[in-house]
C-alpha positions in Angstrom: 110.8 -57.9 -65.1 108.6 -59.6 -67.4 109.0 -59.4 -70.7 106.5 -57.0 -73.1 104.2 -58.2 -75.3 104.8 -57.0 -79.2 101.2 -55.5 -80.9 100.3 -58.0 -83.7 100.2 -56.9 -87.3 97.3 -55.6 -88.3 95.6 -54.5 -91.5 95.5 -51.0 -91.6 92.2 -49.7 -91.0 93.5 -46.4 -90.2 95.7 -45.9 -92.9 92.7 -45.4 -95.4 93.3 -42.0 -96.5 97.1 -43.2 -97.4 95.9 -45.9 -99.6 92.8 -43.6 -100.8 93.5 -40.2 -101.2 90.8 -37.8 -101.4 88.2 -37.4 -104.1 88.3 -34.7 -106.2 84.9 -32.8 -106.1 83.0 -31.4 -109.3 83.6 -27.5 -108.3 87.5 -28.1 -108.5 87.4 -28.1 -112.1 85.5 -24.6 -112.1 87.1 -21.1 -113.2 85.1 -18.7 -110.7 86.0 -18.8 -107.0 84.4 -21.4 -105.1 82.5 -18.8 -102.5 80.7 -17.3 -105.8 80.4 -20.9 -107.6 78.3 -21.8 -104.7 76.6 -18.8 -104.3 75.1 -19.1 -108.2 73.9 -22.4 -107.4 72.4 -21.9 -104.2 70.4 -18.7 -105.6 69.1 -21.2 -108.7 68.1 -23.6 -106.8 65.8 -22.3 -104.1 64.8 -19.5 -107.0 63.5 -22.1 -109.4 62.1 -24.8 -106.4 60.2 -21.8 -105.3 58.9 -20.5 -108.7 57.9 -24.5 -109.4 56.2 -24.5 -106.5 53.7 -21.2 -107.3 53.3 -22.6 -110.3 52.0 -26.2 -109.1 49.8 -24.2 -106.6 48.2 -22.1 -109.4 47.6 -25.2 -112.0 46.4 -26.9 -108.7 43.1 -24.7 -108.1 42.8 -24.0 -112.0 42.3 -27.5 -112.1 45.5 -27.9 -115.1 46.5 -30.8 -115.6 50.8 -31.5 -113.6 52.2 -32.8 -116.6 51.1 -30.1 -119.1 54.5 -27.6 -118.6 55.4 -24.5 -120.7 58.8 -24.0 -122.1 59.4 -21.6 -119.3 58.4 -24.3 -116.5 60.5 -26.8 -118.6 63.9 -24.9 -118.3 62.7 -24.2 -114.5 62.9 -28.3 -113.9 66.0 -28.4 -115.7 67.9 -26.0 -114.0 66.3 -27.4 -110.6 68.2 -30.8 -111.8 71.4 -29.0 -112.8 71.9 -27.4 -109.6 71.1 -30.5 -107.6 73.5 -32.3 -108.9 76.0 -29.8 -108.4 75.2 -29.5 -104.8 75.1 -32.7 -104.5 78.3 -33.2 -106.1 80.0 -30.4 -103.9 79.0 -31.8 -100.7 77.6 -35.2 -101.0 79.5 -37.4 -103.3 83.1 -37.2 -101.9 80.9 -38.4 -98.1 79.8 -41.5 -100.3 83.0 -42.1 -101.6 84.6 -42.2 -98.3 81.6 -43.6 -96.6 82.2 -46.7 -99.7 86.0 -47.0 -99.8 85.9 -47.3 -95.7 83.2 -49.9 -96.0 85.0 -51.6 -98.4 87.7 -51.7 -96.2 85.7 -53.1 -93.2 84.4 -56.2 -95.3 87.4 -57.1 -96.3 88.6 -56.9 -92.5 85.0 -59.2 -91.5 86.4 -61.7 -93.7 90.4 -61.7 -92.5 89.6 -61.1 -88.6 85.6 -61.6 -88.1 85.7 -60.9 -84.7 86.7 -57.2 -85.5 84.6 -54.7 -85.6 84.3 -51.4 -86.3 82.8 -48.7 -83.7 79.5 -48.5 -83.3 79.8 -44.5 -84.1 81.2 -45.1 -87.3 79.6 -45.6 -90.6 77.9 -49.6 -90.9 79.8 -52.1 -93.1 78.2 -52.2 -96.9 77.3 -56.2 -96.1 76.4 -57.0 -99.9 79.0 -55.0 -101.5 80.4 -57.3 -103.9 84.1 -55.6 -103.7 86.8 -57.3 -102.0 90.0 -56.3 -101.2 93.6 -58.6 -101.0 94.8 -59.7 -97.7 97.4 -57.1 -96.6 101.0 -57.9 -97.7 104.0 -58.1 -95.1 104.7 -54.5 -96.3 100.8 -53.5 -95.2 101.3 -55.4 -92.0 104.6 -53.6 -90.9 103.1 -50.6 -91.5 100.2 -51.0 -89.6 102.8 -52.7 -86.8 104.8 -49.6 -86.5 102.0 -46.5 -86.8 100.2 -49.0 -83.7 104.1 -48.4 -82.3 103.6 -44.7 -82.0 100.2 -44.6 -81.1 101.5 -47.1 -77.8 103.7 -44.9 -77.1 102.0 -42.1 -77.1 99.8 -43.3 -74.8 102.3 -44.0 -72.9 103.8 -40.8 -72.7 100.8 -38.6 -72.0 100.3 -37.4 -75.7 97.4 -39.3 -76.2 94.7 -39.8 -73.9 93.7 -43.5 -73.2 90.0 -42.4 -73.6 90.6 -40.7 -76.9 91.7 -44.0 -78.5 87.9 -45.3 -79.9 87.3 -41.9 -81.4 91.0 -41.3 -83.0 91.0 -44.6 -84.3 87.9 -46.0 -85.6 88.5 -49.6 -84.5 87.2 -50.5 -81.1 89.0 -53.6 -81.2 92.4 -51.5 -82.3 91.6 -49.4 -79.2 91.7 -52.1 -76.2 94.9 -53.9 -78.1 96.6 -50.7 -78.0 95.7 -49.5 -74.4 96.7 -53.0 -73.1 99.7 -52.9 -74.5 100.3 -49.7 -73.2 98.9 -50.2 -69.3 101.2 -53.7 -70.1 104.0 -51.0 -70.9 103.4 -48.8 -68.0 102.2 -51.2 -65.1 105.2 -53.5 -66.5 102.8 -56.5 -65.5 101.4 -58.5 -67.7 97.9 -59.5 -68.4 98.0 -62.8 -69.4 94.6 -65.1 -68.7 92.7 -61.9 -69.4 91.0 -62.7 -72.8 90.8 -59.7 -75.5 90.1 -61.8 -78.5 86.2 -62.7 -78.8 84.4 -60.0 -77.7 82.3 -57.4 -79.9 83.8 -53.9 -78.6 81.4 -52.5 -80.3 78.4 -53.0 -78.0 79.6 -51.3 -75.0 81.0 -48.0 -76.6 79.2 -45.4 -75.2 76.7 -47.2 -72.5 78.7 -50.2 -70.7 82.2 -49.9 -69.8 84.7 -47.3 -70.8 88.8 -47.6 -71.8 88.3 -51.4 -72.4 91.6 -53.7 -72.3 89.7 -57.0 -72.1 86.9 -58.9 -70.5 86.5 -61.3 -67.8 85.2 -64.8 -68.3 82.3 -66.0 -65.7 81.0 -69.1 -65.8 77.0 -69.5 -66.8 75.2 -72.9 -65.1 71.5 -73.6 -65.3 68.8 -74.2 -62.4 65.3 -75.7 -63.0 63.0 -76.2 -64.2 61.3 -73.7 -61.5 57.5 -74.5 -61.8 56.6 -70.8 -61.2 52.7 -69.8 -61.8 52.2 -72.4 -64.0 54.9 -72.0 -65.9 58.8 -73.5 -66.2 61.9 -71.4 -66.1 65.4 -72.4 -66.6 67.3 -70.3 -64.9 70.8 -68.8 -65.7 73.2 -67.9 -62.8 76.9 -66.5 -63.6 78.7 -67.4 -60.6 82.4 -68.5 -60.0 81.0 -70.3 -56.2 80.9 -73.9 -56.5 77.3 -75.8 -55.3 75.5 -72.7 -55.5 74.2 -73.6 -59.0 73.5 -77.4 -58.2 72.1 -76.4 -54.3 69.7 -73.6 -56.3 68.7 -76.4 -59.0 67.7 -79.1 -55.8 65.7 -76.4 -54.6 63.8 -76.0 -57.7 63.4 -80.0 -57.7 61.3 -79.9 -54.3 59.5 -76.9 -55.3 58.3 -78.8 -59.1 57.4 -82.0 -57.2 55.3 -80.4 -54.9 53.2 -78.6 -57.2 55.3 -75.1 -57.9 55.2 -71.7 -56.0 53.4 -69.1 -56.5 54.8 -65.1 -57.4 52.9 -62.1 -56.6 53.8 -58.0 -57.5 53.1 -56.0 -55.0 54.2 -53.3 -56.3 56.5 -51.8 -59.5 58.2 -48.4 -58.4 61.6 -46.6 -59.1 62.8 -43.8 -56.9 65.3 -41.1 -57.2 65.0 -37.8 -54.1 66.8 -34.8 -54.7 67.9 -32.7 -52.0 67.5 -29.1 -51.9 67.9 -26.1 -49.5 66.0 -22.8 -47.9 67.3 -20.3 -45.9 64.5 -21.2 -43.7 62.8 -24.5 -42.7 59.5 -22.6 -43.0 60.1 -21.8 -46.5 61.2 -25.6 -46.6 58.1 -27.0 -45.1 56.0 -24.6 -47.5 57.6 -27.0 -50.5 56.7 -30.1 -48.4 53.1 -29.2 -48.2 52.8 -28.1 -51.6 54.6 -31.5 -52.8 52.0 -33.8 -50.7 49.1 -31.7 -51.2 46.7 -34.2 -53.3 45.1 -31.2 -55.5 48.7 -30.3 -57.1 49.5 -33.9 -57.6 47.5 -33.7 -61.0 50.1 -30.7 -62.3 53.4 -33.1 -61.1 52.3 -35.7 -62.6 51.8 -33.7 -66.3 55.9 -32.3 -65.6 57.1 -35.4 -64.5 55.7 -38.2 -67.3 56.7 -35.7 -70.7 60.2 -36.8 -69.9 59.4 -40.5 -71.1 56.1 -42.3 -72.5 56.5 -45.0 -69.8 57.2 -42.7 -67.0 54.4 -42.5 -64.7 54.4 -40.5 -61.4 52.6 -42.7 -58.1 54.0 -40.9 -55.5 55.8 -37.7 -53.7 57.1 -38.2 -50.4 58.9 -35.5 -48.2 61.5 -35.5 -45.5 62.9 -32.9 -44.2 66.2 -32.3 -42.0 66.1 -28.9 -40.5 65.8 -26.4 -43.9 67.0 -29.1 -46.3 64.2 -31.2 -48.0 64.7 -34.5 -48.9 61.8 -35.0 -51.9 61.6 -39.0 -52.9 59.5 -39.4 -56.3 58.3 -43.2 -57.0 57.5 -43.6 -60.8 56.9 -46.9 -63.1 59.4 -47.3 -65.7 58.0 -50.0 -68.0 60.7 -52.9 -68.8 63.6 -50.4 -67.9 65.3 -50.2 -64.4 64.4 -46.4 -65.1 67.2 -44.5 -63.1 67.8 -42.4 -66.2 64.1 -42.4 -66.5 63.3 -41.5 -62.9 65.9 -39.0 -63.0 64.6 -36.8 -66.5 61.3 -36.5 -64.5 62.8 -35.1 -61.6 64.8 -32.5 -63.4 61.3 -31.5 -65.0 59.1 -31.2 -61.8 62.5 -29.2 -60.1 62.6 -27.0 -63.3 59.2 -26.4 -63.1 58.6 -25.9 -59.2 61.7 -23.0 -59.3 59.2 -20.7 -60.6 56.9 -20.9 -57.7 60.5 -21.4 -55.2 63.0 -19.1 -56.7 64.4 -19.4 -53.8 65.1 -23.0 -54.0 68.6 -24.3 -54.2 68.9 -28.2 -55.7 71.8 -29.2 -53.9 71.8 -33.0 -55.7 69.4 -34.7 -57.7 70.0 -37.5 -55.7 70.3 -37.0 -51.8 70.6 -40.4 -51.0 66.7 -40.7 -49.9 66.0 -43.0 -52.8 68.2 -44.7 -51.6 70.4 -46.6 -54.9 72.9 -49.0 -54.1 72.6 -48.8 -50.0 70.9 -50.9 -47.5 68.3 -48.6 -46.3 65.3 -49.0 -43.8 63.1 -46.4 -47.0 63.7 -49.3 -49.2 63.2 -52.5 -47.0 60.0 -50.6 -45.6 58.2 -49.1 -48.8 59.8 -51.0 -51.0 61.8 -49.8 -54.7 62.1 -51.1 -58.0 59.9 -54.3 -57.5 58.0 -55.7 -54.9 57.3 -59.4 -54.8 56.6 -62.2 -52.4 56.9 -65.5 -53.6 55.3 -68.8 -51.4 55.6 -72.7 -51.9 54.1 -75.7 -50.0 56.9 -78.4 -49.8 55.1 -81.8 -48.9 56.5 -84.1 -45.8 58.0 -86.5 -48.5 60.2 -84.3 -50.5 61.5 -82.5 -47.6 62.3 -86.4 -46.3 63.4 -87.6 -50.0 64.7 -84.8 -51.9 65.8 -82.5 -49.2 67.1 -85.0 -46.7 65.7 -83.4 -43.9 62.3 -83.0 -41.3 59.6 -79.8 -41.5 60.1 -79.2 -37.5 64.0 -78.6 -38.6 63.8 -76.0 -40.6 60.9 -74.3 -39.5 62.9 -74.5 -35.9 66.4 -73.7 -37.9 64.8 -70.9 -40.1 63.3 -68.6 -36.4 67.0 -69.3 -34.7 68.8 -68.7 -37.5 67.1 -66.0 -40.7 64.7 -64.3 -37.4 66.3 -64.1 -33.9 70.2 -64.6 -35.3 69.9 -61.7 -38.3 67.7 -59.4 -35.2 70.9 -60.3 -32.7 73.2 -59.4 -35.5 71.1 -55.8 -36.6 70.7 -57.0 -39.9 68.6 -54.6 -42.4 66.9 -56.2 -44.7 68.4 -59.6 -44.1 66.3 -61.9 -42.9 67.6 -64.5 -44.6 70.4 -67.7 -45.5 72.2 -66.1 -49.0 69.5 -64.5 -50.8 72.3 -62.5 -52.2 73.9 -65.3 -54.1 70.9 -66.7 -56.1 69.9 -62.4 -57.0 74.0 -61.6 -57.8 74.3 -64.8 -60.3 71.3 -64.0 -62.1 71.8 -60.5 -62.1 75.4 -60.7 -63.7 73.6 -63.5 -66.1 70.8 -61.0 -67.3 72.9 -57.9 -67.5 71.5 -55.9 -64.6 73.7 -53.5 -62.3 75.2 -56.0 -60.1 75.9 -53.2 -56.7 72.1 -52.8 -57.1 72.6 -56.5 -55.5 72.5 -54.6 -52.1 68.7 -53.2 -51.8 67.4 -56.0 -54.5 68.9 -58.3 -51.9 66.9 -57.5 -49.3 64.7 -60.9 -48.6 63.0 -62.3 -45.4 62.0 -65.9 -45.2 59.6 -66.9 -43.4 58.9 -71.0 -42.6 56.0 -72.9 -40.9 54.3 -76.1 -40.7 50.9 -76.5 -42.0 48.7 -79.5 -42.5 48.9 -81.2 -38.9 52.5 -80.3 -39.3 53.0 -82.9 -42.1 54.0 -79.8 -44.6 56.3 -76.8 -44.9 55.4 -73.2 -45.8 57.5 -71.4 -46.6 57.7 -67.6 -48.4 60.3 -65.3 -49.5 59.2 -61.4 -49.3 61.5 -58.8 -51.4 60.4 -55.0 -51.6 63.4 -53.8 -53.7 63.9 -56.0 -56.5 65.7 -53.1 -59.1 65.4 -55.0 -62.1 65.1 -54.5 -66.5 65.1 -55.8 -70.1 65.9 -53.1 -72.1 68.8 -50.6 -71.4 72.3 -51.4 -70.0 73.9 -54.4 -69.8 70.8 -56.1 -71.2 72.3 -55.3 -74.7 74.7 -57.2 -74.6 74.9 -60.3 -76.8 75.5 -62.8 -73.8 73.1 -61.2 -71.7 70.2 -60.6 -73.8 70.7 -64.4 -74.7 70.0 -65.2 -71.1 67.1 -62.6 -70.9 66.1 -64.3 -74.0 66.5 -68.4 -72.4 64.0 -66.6 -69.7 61.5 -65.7 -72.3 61.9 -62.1 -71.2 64.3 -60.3 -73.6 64.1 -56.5 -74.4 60.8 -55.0 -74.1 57.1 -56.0 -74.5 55.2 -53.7 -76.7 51.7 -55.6 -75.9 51.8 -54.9 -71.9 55.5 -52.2 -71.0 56.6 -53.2 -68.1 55.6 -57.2 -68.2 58.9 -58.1 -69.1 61.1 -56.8 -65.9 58.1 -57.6 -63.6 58.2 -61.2 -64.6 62.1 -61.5 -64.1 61.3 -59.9 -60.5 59.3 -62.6 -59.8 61.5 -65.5 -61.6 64.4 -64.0 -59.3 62.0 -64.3 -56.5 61.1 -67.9 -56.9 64.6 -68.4 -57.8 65.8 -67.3 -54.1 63.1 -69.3 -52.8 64.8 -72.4 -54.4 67.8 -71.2 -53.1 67.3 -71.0 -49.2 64.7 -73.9 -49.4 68.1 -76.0 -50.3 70.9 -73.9 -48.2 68.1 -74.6 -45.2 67.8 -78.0 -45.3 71.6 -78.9 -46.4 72.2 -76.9 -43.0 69.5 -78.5 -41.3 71.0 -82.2 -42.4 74.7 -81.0 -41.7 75.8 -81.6 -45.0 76.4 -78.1 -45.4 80.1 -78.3 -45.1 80.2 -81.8 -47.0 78.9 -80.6 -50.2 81.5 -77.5 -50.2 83.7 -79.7 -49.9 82.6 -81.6 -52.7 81.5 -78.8 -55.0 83.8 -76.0 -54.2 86.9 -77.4 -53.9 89.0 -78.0 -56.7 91.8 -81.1 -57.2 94.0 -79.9 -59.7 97.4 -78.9 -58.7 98.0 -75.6 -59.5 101.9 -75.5 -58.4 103.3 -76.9 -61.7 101.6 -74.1 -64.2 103.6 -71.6 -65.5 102.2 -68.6 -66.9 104.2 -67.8 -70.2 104.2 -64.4 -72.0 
């Protein structure tokens, strides 16, 4: 058995109200009970706001002058002040105090541990507050050592939930060290090589990834520049496969020296199809031709777009399966993916359509007709999130020089192999040599849903000679690129930073939508690099050779010990 790890002092960030005890408000010194204390005050101070007010209405269209008060008006404003500041001392100022003594706290922690945070649900750090604390003595740090002790072991036990941990505690950071410790504890395997230092805790609370106990380290490399419409993109990929990154990057080289490719949207639409049931296909097929009938598509619309200002409704499309209708609603989402988006509208349109179907039972909001995360002939056919296709001429002389092969051997290698091989095979949507690589390394770079990888993958290449056969064409077509740049994983610090390198980062306020839409077509022309390179390594042989090369490490792992 391996031996535990021991939790690291800590200063004690939950042990505030033992250093600080609570702040004695002004109704404490009072005689009366509280209840009638508050009472008095209340009654003055809404009495005299409101008699204020009727008389500021009256000097107002007698044309008197504000300023000019009476005596009676006088002791109005003064009582107004008094019981203000009683309320205010009643409920407000022990909230400051806290709210000061905490931040105080967490500026003294930035300075001793500035990779520590607190959670983003808590109250902000006072940044310019000129107070500073001492370090914690050893007597600080033992104490903060053994109540982290308990807590462990509570978690252990049951007594504490593993979930509850960010919320009890106030310290994201303080959460994951604990329930490590305490999966360490229970598993009885350590997690050595998993980093937990380094990492802001704080930006994934509530939207990313829950009951954190560390993070996982993915290499980022560079391909480009990709001449795409006239402009250059360097390209981020996170990938841990060796020659992907330099194969995508030789792909981009051929594409620049020839003159760039060109991307085109065909379309921008998120889905989401809910599934409900009749107790009759007629009654199911009366929703169907209500939901296609182009007069009522006017009054969808209105339900479906008040859920968001960037949601817009394009299209309803029906199946049906006996008395169950499958109802598949295409909406643009601006620079978001939109699923949340896509899925708000649909609520309101289903809300909206049971007073006409009372009799209409919503099985699912999703029934799988969108369709998220599977390969699916809906999506490869009318397409989902973006649509792009995305062409390049590669002259005779770069495919000779710079790709090392002929244009007759890949055009001849691209039919056998990404046609007739993927049609012998019954491949769906993949008509191609790895579009999936290039789209998974610069989705996990740019902070989209990686299993959306499956539809957005979806890629057929197409190859052919042109010019007398001196040049190659060749295209990539994708119809379900599910890409955004606000929301989600985008967020995040590394991420946005990459979103950011593409000159695409959150959203864009001139043009919505502009944003996403251009990293749909950079991911495009980026998978053209891609199989432009796999092709013609394949086509030359030297597929194998460079894996070999690349992907292969000589370091001799045998020797390394893993020490606790």
């Amino acid at each position: 058995m391996e031996p535990r790890r021991n939790i690291p002092p800590r200063h004690p960030n939950s042990a505030v109200k033992k250093h600080f005890p609570a702040t004695p408000k002004a109704s404490d010194a009072l005689p009366l009970p509280l209840y009638l204390t508050n009472g008095i005050f209340f009654t003055l101070f809404f009495s005299v706001a409101y008699y204020l007010l009727h008389r500021w209405r009256d000097k107002i269209r007698s044309s008197t002058p504000l300023h000019v008060v009476t005596l009676s008006e006088l002791f109005a404003i003064v009582s107004l002040i008094a019981s203000f500041i009683y309320l205010l001392g009643f409920f407000g100022i022990g909230f400051v105090q806290s709210f000061i003594s905490r931040s105080e706290i967490d500026l003294d922690n930035d300075i001793l541990e500035s990779d520590r945070r607190p959670c983003a649900a808590f109250p902000a750090k006072l940044k310019n507050s000129p107070a500073k604390l001492n370090p914690p003595s050893p007597e600080e740090n033992l104490m903060a050592l053994e109540e982290d002790e308990e807590i462990v072991k509570a978690v252990v036990s049951g007594k504490t939930p593993s979930y509850s941990l960010e919320n009890k505690l106030g310290d994201c950071f303080r959460a994951a060290l604990i329930r490590r410790e305490a999966v360490q504890r229970t598993t009885e395997r350590n997690l050595i090589g998993l980093p937990l230092e380094g990492f802001d805790y704080d930006s994934i609370l509530g939207q990313c990834c829950e009951m954190p106990i560390g993070y996982v380290q993915i290499p980022v490399g560079i391909a480009g520049p990709l001449l795409l419409n006239g402009c250059e993109y360097t390209v981020p990929m996170a990938t841990t496969e060796g020659c992907l990154v330099a194969s995508t990057n030789r792909g981009c080289k051929a594409i620049y020296s020839s003159g760039g490719a060109t991307g085109i949207l065909l379309k921008d639409c998120m889905t989401r199809a809910p599934v409900v049931r009749f107790s009759t296909a007629k009654r199911a097929s009366d929703l169907k031709f209500f939901l296609e009938d182009p007069m009522n598509f006017e009054t969808l619309s209105l339900m479906f777009n008040k859920s968001s200002r960037f949601a817009r409704l394009q299209r309803v499309q029906c199946a049906m399966a006996g008395k169950n209708l499958y109802i598949r609603f295409s909406c643009s989402t601006g620079d978001a993916m939109g699923m949340n988006m896509v899925s708000k509208g649909v609520q309101n349109v289903l809300d909206f359509l049971q007073c006409d179907f009372p009799d209409m039972d919503v099985i699912g909001i999703s029934g799988n007709f969108c369709s998220d995360k599977k390969p699916a002939a809906v999506n490869w056919i009318e397409g989902r999130g973006k649509s792009v296709v995305c062409e390049a001429t590669i002259t005779e002389d770069v495919v000779k020089k710079v790709l090392k092969t002929t244009v007759a051997a890949l055009v001849e290698l691209n039919m056998l192999k990404n046609l007739t091989g993927s049609a012998v095979a019954g491949a769906l949507g993949g008509f191609n040599a790895h579009a999936a690589n290039i789209v998974s390394a610069v989705f996990i770079a740019t902070g989209q849903d990686p299993a959306q990888n499956i539809e957005s993958s979806h890629c057929i290449t197409m190859m052919e000679a042109v010019n007398n056969g001196r040049d190659l064409h060749i295209s990539v077509t994708m119809p379900c690129i599910e890409v955004g740049t606000v929301g989600g994983g985008t967020q995040l610090a590394s991420q946005s930073a990459c979103l950011n390198l593409l000159g695409v980062k959150g959203a864009n306020r001139e043009s919505p939508g502009s944003n996403s839409r251009l990293l749909a077509t950079i991911i495009a022309g980026s998978v053209l690099a891609g199989e432009l390179s796999l092709m013609s390594a394949i086509a030359a042989g030297q597929l194998v050779k460079s894996h070999m090369k690349y992907n292969r490490s000589n370091r001799d792992m045998s020797n390394i010990v893993l020490k606790d």
